[in-house]
VOVO-874242 format. One line per field, with one value per atom (N, C-alpha, C): residue number from 1; x, y, z; atom name. Coordinates in Angstrom, 3 decimals, always signed. Layout:
i (NUM,...)
X (X,...)
Y (Y,...)
Z (Z,...)
at (CA,...)
END
This chain:
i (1,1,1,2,2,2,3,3,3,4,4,4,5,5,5,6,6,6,7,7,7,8,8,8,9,9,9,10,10,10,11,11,11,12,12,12,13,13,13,14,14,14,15,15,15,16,16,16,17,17,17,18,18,18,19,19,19,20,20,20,21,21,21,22,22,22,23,23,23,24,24,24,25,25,25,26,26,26,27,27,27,28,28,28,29,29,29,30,30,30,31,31,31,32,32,32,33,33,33,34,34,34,35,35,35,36,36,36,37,37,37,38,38,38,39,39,39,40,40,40,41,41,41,42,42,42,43,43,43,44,44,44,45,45,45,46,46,46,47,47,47,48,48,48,49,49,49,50,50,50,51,51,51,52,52,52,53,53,53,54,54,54,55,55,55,56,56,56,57,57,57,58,58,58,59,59,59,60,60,60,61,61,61,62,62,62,63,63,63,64,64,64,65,65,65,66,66,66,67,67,67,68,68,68,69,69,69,70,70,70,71,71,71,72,72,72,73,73,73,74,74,74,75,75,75,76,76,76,77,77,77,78,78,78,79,79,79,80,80,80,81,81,81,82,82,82,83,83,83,84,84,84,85,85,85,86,86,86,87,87,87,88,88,88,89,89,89,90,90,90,91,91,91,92,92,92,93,93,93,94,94,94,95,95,95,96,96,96,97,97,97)
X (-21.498,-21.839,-23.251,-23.284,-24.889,-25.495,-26.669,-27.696,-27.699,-27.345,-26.991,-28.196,-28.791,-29.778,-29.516,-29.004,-28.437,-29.354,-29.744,-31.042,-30.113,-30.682,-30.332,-31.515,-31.253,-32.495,-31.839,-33.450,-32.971,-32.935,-31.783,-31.297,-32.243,-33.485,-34.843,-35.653,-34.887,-35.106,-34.638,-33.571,-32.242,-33.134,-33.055,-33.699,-32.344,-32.798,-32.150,-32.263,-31.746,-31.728,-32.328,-33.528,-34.096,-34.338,-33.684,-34.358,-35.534,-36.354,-37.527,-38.137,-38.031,-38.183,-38.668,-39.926,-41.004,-40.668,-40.293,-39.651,-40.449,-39.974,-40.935,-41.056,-41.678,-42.532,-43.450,-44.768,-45.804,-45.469,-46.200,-45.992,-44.678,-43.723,-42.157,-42.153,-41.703,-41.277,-39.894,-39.143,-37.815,-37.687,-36.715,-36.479,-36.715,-36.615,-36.461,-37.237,-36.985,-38.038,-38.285,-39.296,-39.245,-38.862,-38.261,-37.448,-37.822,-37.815,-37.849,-36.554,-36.667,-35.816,-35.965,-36.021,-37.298,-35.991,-36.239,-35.943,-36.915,-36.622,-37.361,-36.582,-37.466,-36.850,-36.535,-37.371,-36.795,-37.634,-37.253,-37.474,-39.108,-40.027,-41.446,-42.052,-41.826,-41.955,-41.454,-40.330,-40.038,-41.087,-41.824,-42.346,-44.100,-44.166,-45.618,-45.707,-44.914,-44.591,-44.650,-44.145,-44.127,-46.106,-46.165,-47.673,-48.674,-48.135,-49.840,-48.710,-47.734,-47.934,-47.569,-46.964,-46.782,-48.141,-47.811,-48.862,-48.743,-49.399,-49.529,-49.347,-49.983,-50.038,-48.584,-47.387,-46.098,-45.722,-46.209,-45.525,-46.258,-45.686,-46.301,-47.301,-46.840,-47.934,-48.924,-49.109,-49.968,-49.814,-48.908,-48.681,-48.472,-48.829,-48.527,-46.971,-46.789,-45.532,-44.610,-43.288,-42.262,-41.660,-40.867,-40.272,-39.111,-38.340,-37.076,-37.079,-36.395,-36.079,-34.330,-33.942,-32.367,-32.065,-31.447,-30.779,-29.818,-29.616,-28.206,-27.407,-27.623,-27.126,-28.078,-26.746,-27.934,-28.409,-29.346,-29.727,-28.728,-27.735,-27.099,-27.449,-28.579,-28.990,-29.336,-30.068,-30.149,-30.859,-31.560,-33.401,-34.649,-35.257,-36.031,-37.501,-37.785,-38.478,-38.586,-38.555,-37.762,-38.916,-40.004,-40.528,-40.401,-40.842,-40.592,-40.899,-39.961,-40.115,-39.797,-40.377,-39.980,-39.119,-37.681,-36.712,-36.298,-36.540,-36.570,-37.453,-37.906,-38.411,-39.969,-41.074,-40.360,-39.159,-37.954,-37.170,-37.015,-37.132,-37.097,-35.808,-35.134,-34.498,-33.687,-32.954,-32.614,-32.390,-33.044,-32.653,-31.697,-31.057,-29.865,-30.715,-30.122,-30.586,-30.873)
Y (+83.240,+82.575,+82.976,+83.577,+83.550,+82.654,+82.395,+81.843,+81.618,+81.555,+81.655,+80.030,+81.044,+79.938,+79.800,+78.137,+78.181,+77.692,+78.185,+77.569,+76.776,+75.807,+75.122,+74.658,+74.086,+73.154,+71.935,+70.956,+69.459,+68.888,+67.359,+67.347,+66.903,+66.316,+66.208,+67.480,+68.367,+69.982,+70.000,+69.891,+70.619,+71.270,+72.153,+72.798,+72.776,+72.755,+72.637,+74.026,+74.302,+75.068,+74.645,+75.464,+74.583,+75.778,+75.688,+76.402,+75.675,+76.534,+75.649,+76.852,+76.045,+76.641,+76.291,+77.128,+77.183,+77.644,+76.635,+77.025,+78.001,+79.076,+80.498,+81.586,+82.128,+83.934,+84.599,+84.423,+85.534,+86.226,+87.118,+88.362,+89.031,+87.827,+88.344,+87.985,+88.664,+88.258,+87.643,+87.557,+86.862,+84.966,+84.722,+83.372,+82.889,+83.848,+84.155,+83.150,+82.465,+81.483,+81.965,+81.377,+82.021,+80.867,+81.678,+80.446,+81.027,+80.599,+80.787,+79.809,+81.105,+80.439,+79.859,+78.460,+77.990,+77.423,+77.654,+76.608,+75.678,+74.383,+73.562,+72.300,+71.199,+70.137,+68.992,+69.165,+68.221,+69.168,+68.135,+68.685,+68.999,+67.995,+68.023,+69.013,+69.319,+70.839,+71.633,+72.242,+73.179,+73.609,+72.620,+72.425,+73.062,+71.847,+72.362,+73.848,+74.387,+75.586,+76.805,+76.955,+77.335,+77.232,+76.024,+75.646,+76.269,+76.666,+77.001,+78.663,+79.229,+80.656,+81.841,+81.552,+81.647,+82.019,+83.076,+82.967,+82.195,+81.270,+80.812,+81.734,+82.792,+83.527,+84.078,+83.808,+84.882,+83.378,+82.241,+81.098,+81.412,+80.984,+80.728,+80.080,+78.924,+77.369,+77.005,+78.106,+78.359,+76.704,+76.506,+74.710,+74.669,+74.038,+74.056,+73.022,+72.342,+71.719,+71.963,+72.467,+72.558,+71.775,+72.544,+71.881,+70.999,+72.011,+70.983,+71.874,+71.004,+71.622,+70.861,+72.213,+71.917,+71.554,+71.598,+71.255,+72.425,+73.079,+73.869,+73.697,+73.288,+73.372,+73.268,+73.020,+73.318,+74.963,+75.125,+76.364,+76.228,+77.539,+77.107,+78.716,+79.250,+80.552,+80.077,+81.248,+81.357,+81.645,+81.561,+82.156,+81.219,+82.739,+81.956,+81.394,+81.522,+81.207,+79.720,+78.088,+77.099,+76.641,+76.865,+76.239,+76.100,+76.066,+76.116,+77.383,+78.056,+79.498,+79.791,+80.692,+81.270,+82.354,+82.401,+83.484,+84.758,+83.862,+85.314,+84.511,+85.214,+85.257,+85.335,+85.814,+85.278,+85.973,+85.281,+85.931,+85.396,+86.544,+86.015,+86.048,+84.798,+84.941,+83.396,+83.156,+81.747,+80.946,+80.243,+78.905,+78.022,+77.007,+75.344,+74.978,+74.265,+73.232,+72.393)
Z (-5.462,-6.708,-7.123,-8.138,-9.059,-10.008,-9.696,-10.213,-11.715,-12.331,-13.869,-14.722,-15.377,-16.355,-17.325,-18.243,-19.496,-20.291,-21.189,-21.923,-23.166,-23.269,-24.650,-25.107,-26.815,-26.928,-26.835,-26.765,-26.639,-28.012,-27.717,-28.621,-30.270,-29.475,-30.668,-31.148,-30.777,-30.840,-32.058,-32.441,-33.314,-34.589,-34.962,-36.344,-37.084,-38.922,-39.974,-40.624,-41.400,-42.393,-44.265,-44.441,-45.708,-46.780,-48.206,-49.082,-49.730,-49.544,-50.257,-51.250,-52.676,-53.967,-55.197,-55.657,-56.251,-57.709,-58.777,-59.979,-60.452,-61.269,-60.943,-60.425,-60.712,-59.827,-61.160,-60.002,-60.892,-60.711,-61.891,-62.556,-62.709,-63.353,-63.574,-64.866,-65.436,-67.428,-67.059,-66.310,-66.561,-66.078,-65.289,-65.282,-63.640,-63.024,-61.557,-61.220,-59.833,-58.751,-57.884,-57.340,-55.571,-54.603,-53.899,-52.829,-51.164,-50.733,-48.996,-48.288,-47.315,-46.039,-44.762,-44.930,-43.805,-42.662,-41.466,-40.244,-39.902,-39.675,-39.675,-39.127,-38.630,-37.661,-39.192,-39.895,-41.152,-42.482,-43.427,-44.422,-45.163,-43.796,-44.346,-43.327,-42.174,-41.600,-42.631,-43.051,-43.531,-44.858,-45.720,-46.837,-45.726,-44.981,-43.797,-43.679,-43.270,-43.190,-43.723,-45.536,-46.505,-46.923,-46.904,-47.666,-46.389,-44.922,-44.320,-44.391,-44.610,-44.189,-45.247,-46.440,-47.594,-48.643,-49.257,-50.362,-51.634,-52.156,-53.311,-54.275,-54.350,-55.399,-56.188,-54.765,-55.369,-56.711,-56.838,-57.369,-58.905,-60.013,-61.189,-61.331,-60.924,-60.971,-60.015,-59.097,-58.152,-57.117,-57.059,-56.446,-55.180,-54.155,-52.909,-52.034,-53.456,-53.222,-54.168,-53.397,-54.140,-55.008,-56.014,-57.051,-56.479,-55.430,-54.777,-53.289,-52.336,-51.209,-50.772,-50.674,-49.734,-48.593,-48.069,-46.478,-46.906,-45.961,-46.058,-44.868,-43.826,-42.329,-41.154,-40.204,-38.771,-38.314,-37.945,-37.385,-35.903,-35.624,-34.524,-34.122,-33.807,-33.465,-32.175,-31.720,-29.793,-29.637,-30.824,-30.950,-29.623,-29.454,-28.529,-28.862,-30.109,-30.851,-31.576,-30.919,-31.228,-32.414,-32.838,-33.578,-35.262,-35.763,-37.412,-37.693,-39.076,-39.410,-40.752,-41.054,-42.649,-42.237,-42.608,-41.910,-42.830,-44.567,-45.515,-46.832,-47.374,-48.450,-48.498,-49.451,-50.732,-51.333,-51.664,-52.985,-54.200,-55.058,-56.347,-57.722,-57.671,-57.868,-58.732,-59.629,-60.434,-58.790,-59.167,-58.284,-58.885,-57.628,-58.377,-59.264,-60.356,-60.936,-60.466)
at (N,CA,C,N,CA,C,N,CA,C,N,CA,C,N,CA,C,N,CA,C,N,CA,C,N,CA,C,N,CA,C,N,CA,C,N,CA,C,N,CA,C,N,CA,C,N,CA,C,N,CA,C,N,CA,C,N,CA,C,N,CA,C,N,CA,C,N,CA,C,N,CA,C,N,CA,C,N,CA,C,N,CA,C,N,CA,C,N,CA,C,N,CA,C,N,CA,C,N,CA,C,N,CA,C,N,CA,C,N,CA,C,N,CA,C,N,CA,C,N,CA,C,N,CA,C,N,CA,C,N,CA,C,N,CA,C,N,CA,C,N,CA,C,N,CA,C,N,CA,C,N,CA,C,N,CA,C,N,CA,C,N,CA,C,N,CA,C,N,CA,C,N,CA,C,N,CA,C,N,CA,C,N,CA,C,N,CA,C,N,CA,C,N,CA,C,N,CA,C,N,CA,C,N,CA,C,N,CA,C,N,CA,C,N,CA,C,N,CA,C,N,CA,C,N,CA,C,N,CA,C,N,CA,C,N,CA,C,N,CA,C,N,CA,C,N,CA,C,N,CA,C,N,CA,C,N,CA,C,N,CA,C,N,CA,C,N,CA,C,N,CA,C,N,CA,C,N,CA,C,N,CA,C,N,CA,C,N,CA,C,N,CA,C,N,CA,C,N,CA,C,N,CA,C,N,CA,C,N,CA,C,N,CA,C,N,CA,C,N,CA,C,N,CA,C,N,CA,C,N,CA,C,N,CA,C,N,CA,C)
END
């Protein structure tokens, strides 16, 4: 029999899935926003997150708080990286209403 190590996280671990999106984008003539793809344990990490690693500058309104933020799901990755993250963006692009 071998030694086998199963890593999980715990269950006050669990990360979410968050769009968080900045009605807008400088220096775009069209309608486009910028949105990010944050993992995060709730929805005010994910926003924490955005506001310390994010540039202000990609936003119109130069604002450090978003216009709206989503939930989309649980993060169910295997990442060994468990803390809060920006996973894509900025993208620019129409955001939900």
């Amino acid at each position: 029999m071998t030694d086998t190590k199963i890593f999980q996280r715990k269950p006050t671990d669990d990360m979410s899935l968050y769009e968080v999106i900045f009605w807008g984008a400088s220096g775009r003539g069209d309608d486009a926003d910028t949105i990010y793809l944050v993992r995060a344990t709730d929805f005010r990490s994910a926003i924490e997150e955005v506001a310390t690693n994010a540039s202000p500058k990609h936003h119109r309104c130069q604002r450090l708080v978003p216009h709206v933020v989503y939930e989309l799901g649980s993060d169910q990755s295997s990442s060994a990286d468990d803390g809060p993250r920006i996973l894509r963006g900025p993208c620019f692009q129409s955001a939900y209403n």
